[in-house]
Backbone as ProteinMPNN parsed JSONL, in Angstrom:
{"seq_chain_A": "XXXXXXXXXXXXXXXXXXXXXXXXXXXXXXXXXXXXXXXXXXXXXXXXXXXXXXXXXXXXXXXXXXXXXXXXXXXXXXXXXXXXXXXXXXXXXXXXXXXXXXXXXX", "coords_chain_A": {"N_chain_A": [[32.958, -23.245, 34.154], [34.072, -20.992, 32.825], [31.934, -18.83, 32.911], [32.684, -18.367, 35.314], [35.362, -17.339, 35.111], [34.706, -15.056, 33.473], [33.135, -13.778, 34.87], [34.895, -12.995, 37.324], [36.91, -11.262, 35.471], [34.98, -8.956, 34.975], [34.695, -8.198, 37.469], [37.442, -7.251, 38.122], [38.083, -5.499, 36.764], [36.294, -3.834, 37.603], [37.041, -2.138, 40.01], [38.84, 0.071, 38.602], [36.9, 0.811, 36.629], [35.277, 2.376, 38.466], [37.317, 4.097, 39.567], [37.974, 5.889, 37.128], [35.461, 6.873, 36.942], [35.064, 8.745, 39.131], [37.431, 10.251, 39.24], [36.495, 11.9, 36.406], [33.906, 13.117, 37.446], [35.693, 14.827, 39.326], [38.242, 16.12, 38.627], [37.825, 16.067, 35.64], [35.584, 17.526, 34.494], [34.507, 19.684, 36.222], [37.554, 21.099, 34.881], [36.234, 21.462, 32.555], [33.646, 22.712, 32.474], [34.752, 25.383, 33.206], [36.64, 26.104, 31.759], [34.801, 26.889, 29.572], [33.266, 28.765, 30.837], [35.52, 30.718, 30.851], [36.333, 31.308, 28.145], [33.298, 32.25, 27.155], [34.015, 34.75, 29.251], [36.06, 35.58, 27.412], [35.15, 36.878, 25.201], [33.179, 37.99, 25.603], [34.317, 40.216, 25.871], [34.283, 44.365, 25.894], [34.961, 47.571, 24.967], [36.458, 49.629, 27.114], [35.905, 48.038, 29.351], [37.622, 46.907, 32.5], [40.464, 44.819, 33.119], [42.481, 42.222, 34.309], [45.736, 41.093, 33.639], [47.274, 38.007, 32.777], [49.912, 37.863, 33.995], [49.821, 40.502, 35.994], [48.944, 43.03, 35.414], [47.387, 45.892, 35.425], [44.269, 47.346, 33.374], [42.559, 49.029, 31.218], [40.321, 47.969, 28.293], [40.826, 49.318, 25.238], [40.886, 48.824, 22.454], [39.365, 46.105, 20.356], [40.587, 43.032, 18.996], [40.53, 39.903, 16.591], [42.063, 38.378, 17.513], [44.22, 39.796, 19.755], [44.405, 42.413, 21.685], [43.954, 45.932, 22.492], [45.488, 47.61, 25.087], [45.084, 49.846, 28.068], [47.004, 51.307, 29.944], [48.184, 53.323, 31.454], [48.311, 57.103, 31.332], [49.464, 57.355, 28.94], [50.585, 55.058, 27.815], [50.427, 52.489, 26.309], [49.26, 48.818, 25.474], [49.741, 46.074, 23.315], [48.287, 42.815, 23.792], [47.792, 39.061, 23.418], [44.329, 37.506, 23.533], [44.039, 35.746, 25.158], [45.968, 35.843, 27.659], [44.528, 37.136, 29.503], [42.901, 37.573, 32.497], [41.484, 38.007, 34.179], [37.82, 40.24, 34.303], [37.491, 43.077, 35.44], [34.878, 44.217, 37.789], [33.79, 47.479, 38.425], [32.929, 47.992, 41.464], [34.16, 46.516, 42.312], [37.055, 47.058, 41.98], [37.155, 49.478, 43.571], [37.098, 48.314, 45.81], [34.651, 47.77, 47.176], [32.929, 45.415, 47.944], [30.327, 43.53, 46.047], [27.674, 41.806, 47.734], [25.231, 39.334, 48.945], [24.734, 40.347, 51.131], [23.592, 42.075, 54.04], [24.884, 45.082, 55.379], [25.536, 46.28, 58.933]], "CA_chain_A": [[34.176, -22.532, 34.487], [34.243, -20.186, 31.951], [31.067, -17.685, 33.338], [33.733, -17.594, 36.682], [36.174, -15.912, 34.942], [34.053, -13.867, 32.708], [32.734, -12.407, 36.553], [36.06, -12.583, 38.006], [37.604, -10.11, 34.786], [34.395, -7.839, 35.44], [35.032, -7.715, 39.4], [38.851, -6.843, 38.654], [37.94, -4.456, 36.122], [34.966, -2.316, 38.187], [37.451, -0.778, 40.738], [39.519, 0.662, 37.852], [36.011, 1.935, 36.182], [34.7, 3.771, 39.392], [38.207, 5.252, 39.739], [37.563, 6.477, 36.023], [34.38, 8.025, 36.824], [35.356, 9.278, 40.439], [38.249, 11.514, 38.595], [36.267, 12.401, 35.716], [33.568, 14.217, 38.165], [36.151, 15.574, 40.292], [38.77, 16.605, 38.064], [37.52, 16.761, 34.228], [34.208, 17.862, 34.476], [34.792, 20.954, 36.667], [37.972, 21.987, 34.643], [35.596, 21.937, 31.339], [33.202, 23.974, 33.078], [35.988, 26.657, 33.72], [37.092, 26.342, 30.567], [34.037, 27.648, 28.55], [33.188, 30.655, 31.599], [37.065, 31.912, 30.439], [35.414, 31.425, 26.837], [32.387, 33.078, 27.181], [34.529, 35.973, 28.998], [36.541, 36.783, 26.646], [34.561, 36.665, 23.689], [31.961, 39.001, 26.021], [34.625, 41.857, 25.902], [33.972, 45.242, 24.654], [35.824, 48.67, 25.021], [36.113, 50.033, 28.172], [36.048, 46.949, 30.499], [38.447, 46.707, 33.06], [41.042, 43.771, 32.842], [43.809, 41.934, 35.366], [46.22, 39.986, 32.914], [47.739, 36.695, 34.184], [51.047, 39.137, 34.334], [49.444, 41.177, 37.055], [48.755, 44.199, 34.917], [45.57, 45.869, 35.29], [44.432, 48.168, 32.535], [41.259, 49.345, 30.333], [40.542, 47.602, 27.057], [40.353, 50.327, 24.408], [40.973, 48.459, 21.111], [39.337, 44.807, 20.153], [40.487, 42.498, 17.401], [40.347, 38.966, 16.876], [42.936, 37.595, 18.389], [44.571, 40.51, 20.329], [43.234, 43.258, 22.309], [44.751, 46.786, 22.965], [45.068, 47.78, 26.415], [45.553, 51.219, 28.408], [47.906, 51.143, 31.332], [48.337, 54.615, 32.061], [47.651, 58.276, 30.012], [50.335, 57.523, 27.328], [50.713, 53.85, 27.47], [49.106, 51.225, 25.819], [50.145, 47.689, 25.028], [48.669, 45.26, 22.633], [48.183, 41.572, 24.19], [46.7, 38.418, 22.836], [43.839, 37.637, 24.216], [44.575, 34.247, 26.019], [46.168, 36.436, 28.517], [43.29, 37.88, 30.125], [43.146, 36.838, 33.311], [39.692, 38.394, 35.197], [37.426, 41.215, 34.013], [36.906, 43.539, 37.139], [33.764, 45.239, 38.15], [33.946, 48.691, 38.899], [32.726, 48.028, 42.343], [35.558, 45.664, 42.718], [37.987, 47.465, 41.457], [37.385, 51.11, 44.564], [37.362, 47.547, 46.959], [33.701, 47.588, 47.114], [32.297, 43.752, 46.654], [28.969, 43.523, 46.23], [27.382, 40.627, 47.983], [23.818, 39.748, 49.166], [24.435, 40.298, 52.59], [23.131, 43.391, 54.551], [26.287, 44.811, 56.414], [24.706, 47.06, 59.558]], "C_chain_A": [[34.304, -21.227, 33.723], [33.536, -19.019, 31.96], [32.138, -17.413, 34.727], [34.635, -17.206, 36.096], [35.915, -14.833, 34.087], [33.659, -12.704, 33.862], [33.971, -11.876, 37.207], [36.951, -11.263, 36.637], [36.807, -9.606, 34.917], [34.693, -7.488, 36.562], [36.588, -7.046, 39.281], [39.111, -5.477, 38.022], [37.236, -3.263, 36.991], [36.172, -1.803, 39.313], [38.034, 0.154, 39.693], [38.177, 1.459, 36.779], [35.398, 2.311, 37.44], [35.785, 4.422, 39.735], [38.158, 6.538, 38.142], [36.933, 7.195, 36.238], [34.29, 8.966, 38.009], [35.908, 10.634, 39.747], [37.579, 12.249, 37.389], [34.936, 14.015, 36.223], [34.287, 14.867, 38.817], [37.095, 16.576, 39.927], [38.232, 17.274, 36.391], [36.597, 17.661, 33.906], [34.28, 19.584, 35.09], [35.995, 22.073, 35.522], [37.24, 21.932, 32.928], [34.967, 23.119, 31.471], [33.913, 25.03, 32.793], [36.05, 26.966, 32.546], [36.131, 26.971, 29.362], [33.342, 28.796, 29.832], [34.547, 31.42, 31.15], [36.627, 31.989, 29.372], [34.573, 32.359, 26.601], [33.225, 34.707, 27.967], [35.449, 36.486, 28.662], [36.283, 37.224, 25.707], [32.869, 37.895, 24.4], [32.644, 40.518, 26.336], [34.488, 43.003, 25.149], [35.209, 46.529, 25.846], [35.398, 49.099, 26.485], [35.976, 49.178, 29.691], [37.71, 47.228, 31.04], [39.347, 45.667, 33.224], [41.94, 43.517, 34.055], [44.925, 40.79, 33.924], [46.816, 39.099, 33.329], [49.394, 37.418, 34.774], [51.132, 39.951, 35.621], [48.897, 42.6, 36.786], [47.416, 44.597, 34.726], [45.42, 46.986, 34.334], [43.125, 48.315, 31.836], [41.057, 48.739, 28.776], [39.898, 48.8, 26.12], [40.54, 49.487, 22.561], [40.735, 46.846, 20.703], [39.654, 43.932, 18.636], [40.412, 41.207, 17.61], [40.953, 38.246, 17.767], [43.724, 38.343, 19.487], [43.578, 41.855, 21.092], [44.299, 44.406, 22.776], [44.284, 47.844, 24.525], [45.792, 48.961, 27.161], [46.17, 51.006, 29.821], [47.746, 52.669, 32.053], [48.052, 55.47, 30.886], [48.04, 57.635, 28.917], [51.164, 56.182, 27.509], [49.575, 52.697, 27.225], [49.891, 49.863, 25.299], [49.053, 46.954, 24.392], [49.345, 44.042, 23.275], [47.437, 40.569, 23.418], [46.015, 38.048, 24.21], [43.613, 36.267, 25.464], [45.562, 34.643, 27.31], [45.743, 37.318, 29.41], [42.626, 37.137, 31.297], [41.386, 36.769, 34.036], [39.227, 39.819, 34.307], [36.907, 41.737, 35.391], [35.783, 44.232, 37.0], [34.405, 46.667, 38.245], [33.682, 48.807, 40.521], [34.023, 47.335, 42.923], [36.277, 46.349, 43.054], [38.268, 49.028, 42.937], [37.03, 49.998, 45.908], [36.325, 47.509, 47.717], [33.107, 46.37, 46.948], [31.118, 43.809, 47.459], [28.478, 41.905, 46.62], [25.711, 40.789, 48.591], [23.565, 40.339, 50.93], [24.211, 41.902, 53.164], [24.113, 44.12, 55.708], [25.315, 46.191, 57.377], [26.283, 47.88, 60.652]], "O_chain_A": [[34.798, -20.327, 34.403], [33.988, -18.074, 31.312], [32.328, -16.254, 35.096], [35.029, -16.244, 36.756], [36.658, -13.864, 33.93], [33.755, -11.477, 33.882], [34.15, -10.712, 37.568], [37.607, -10.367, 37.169], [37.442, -8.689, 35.439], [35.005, -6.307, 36.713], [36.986, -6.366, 40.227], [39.898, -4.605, 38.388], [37.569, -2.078, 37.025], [36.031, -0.582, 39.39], [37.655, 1.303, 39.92], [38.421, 2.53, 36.223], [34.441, 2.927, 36.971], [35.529, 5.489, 40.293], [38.294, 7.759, 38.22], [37.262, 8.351, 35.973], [33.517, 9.922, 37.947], [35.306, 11.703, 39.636], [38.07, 13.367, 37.229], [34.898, 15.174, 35.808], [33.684, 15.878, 39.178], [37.103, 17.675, 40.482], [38.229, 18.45, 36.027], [36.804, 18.542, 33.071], [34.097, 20.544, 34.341], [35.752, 23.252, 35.264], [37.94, 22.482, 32.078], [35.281, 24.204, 30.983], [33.452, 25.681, 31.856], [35.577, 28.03, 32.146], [36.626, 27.473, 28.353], [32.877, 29.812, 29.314], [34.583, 32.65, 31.116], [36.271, 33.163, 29.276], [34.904, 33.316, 25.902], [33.07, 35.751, 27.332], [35.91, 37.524, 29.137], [37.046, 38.019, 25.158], [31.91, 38.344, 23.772], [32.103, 41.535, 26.769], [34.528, 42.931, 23.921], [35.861, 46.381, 26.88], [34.266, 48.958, 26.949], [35.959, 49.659, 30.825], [38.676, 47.593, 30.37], [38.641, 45.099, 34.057], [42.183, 44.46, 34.807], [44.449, 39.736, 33.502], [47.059, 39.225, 34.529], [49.781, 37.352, 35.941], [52.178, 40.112, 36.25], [48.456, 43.296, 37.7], [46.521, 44.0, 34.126], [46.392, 47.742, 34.322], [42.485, 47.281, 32.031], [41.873, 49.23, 27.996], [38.728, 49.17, 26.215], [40.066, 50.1, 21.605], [41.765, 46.173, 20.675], [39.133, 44.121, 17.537], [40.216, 40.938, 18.795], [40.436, 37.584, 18.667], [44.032, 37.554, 20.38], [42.372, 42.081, 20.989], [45.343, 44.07, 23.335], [43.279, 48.474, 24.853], [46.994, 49.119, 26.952], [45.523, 50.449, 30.708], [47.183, 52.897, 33.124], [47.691, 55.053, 29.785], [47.269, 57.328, 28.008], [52.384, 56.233, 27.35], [48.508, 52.285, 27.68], [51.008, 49.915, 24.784], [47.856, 47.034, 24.668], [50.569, 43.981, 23.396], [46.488, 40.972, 22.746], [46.459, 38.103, 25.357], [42.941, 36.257, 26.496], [45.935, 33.688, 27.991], [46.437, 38.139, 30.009], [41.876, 36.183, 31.089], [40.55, 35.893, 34.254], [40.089, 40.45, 33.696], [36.193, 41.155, 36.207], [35.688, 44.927, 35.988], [35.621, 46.793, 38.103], [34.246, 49.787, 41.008], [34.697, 47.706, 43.884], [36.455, 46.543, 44.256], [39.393, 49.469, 43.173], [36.715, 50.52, 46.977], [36.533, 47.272, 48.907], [32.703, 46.12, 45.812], [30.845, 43.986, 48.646], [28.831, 40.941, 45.941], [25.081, 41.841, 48.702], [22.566, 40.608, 51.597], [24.759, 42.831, 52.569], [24.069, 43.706, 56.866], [24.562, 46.953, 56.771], [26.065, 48.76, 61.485]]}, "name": "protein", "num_of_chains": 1, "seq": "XXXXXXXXXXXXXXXXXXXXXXXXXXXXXXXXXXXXXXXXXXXXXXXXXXXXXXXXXXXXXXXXXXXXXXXXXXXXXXXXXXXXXXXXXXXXXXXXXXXXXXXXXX"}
């Protein structure tokens, strides 16, 4: 008696571990991913990149420090942001509505 309910608490248990590992590929796994490409770009900025902030503000980074970053809006404005508010870095091709893709447009 005692190996049938050792099988019967594994059998009641395994749907509740393949829902575990279902959500962990579908949900965790992807937003880790994500989470070290936003890593890697912001820690790959330098002067002169183009920025979108999660704000909507698009602007030139002219000044980097550790934790903040100073950013050019227009001639004679500039705002300092931290940098956890850095939403996308744009291309330049992007940016004149240009996207570069592999495809051959005729």
């Amino acid at each position: 008696m005692g190996s049938q309910t050792g099988g019967s608490l594994f059998g009641s248990f395994l749907p509740l571990i393949l829902i575990f590992f279902v959500f962990y590929f579908i949900v965790i796994r992807p937003q880790q991913k994500k989470g070290k490409e936003r890593k890697q770009m912001i820690s790959a900025l330098k002067k002169g990149d183009q920025i979108i902030t999660s704000g909507g503000i698009y602007g030139m980074v002219v000044n980097l420090k550790p934790e903040t970053i100073e950013l050019k809006i227009d001639e004679n404005t500039r705002v300092q942001l931290g940098r956890s508010f850095i939403l996308q870095v744009i291309n330049k091709t992007e940016q004149q509505g240009e996207v570069v893709t592999g495809e051959i447009v005729k």
